[in-house]
N, C-alpha and C positions, 0 to 999 in steps of 0.2 A: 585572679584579678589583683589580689595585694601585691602578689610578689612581682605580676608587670609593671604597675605602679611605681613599685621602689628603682625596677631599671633603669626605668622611663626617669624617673624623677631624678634622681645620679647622674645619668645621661644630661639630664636639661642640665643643672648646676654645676657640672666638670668642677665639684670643688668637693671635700672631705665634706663630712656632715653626719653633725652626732647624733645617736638613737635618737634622743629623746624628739630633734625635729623632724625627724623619717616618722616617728608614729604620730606629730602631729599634724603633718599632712596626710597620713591616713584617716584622720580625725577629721578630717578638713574632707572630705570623701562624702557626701552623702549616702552614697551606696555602701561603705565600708563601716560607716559609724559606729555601729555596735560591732563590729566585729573585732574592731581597731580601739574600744573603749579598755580591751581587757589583755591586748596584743604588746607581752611583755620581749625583754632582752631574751629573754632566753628561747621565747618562741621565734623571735628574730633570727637567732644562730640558728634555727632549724631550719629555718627558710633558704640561706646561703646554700648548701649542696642542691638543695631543689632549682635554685635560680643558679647555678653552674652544669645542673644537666641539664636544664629545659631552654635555657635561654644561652647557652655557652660563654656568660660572664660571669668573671670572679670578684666576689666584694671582699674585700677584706679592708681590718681597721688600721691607720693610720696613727699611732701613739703621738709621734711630734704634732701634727694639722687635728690631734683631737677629735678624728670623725670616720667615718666609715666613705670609704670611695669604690668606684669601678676598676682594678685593677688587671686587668686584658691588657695579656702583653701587646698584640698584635690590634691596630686600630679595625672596628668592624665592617667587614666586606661591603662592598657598595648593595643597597637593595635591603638591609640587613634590618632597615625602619620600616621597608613591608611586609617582612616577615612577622614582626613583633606587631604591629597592625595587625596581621591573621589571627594572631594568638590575642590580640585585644578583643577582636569583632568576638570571637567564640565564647570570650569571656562576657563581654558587654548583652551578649543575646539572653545570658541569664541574668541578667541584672531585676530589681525586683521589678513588679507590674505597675507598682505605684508613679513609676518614671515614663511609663507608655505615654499618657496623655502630653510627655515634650519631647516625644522623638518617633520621628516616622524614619523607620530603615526598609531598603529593599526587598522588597518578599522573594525576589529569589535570588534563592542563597546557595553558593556554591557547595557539593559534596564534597566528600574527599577528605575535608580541612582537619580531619580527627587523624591523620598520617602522616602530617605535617612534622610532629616532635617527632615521634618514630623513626621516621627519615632522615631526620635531618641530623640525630645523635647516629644514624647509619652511615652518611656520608662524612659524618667527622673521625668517625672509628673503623672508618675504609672496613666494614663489615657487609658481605652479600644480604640483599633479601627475598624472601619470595614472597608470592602473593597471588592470588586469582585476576585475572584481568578479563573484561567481559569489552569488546569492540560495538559499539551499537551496530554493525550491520552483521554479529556474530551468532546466530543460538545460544551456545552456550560459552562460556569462562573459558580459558587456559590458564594453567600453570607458567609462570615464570618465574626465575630465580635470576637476579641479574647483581651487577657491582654497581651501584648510587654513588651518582658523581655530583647532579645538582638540584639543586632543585628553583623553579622559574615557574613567575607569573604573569599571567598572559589574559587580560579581561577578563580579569575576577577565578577565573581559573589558576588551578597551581597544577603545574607539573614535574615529571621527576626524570630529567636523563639519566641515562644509567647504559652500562657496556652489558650486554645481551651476551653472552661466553658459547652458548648454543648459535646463535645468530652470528658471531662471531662479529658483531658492529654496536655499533650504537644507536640507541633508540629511544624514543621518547613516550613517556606515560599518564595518561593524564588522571590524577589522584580520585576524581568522582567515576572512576569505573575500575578501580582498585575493591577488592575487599581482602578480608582477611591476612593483613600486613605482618610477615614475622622475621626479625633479624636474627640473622642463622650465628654460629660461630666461624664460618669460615670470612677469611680476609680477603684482600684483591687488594690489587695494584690499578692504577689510571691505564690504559693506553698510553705507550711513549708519543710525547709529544702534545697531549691533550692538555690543555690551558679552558681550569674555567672564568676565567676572568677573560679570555679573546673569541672562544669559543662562540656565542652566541651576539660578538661585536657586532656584527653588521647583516641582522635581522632584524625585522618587523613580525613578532611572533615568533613562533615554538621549531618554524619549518624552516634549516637551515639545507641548500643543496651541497654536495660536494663535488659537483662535476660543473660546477659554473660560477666564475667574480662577484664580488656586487655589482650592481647595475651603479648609474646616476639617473637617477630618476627626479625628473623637474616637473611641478606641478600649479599649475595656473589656477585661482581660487578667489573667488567673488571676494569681494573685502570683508564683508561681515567675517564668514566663514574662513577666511584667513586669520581675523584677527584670534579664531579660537584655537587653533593649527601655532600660532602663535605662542596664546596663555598654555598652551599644551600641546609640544610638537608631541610628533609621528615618533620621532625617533634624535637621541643624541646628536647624530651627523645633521641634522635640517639646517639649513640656512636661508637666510630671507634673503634672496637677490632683487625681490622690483617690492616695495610698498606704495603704494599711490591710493588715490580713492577709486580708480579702475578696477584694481586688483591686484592679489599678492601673488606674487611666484616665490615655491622653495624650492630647492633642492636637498636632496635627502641619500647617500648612501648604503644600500640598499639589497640584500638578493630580492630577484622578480621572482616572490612566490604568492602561493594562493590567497596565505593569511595578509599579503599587502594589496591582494587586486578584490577581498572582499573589502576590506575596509575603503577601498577608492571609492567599491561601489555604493555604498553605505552612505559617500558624500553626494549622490546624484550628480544633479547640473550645477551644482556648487563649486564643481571642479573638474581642471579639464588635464590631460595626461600631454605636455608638452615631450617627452622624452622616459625611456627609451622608444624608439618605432614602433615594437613588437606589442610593449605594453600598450600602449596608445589605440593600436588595432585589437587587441584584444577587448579591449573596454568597449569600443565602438560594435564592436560583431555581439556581445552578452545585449548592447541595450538595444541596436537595430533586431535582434532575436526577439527579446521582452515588445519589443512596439509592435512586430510581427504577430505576436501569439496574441497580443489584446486585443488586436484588430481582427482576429482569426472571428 
């Protein structure tokens, strides 16, 4: 928890910043108080290699500006605040008991999230891993040893692409049916051609096809429930074509896959599937099915 704090805290102030005010905003922590009453320089410098392998930022001190700054050379990858988000919540669950009575958090809580560091110093040191992977509709686990390329989160869920060398493709793993994670010494290379910054562009969820475009998919949506599609689109590409007090229409770029036709459905009659065709029919055949079976 300390040492996200000081990331976090770096990160907010983009400006040098001497010991002495880094530990008194630890001080300033109710959670950290006593741990931070007695948290000198020198347990500071021990902390920096810790918060360069767990968090892959370098602090270092700054002689001229007097203070200790974030020094990453490379600005951090888009998504990179909810990763450190994961590693807060993990932190924050253990926070003392005495803070329950002003914080109600969700009771369920994603697995997995212990594989997150693991993985993620995997994919930075292009190092293979293996691990047991259990499928819920499987009996038992399989072995797999694959190359970690990224790692994505997807409704509270994390998961972890990675190139399958058996399977000879790529494939996707979702971290709470992970056990036993260990990173091997052998190296790997990407797939040619493979980009993780375009790779998952133009998906809604984890299910990217490779035999078919994005779709444009335009969706017609009662105004209330526009306006929250709105404070919180679907996806980067949405755009608002009609605002009115009728109703909103976006458009959204898009592959038509499953993880996008549950979440349409998840909107009921709050929303109606203007385009593409196929989508529009599909939606219609799940809920003329669902009216069928309740009336059975």
């Amino acid at each position: 928890m300390r040492q996200l704090l000081l990331v976090l805290r770096l990160q907010q102030l983009g400006r040098a910043v001497p010991f002495a005010e880094l530990r008194d905003y630890l001080l300033e922590q109710t959670a950290l108080r006593d741990l931070a009453a007695n948290y000198s320089q020198r347990t500071f410098q021990r902390d920096l290699p810790h918060i360069a392998e767990r968090f892959g930022v370098t602090i270092a001190h700054d002689r001229r500006a007097g203070g200790y700054r974030i020094t990453t050379a490379d600005p951090l990858p888009a998504g990179y605040q909810r990763l450190l988000d994961a590693f807060e919540l993990q932190e924050f669950l253990r926070l003392p008991a005495a803070l329950s009575p002003f914080v109600q958090w969700e009771q369920r809580r994603p697995q997995g999230t212990e594989w997150l560091q693991p993985l993620l110093r995997a994919v930075q040191q292009r190092r293979q891993v293996q691990f047991q992977y259990h499928k819920f509709w499987d009996e038992a686990p399989a072995s797999r040893t694959v190359g970690p390329l990224l790692l994505k989160e997807f409704k509270g869920r994390w998961y972890l692409l990675a190139y399958d060398p058996a399977r000879q493709g790529l494939r996707c793993y979702g971290l709470d049916r992970m056990r036993a994670v260990e990173t091997t010494a052998q190296r790997f290379e990407p797939p040619a051609g493979f980009s993780a910054d375009t790779y998952y562009a133009h998906c809604f969820g984890i299910i990217r096809p490779d035999d078919e475009p994005p779709a444009e998919i335009v969706l017609a949506l009662e105004p209330t429930q526009g306006q929250y599609l709105k404070s919180f689109p679907l996806h980067p590409s949405q755009r608002v074509l009609v605002d009115t007090d009728e109703e909103v229409l976006v458009q959204l770029t898009v592959y038509n896959t499953h993880d996008l036709l549950m979440e349409l459905l998840s909107l009921g009659d709050q929303v109606r599937v203007l385009a593409p065709a196929s989508l529009r029919a599909q939606v219609k055949q799940i809920h003329v099915a669902a009216l069928a079976e309740s009336n059975a």
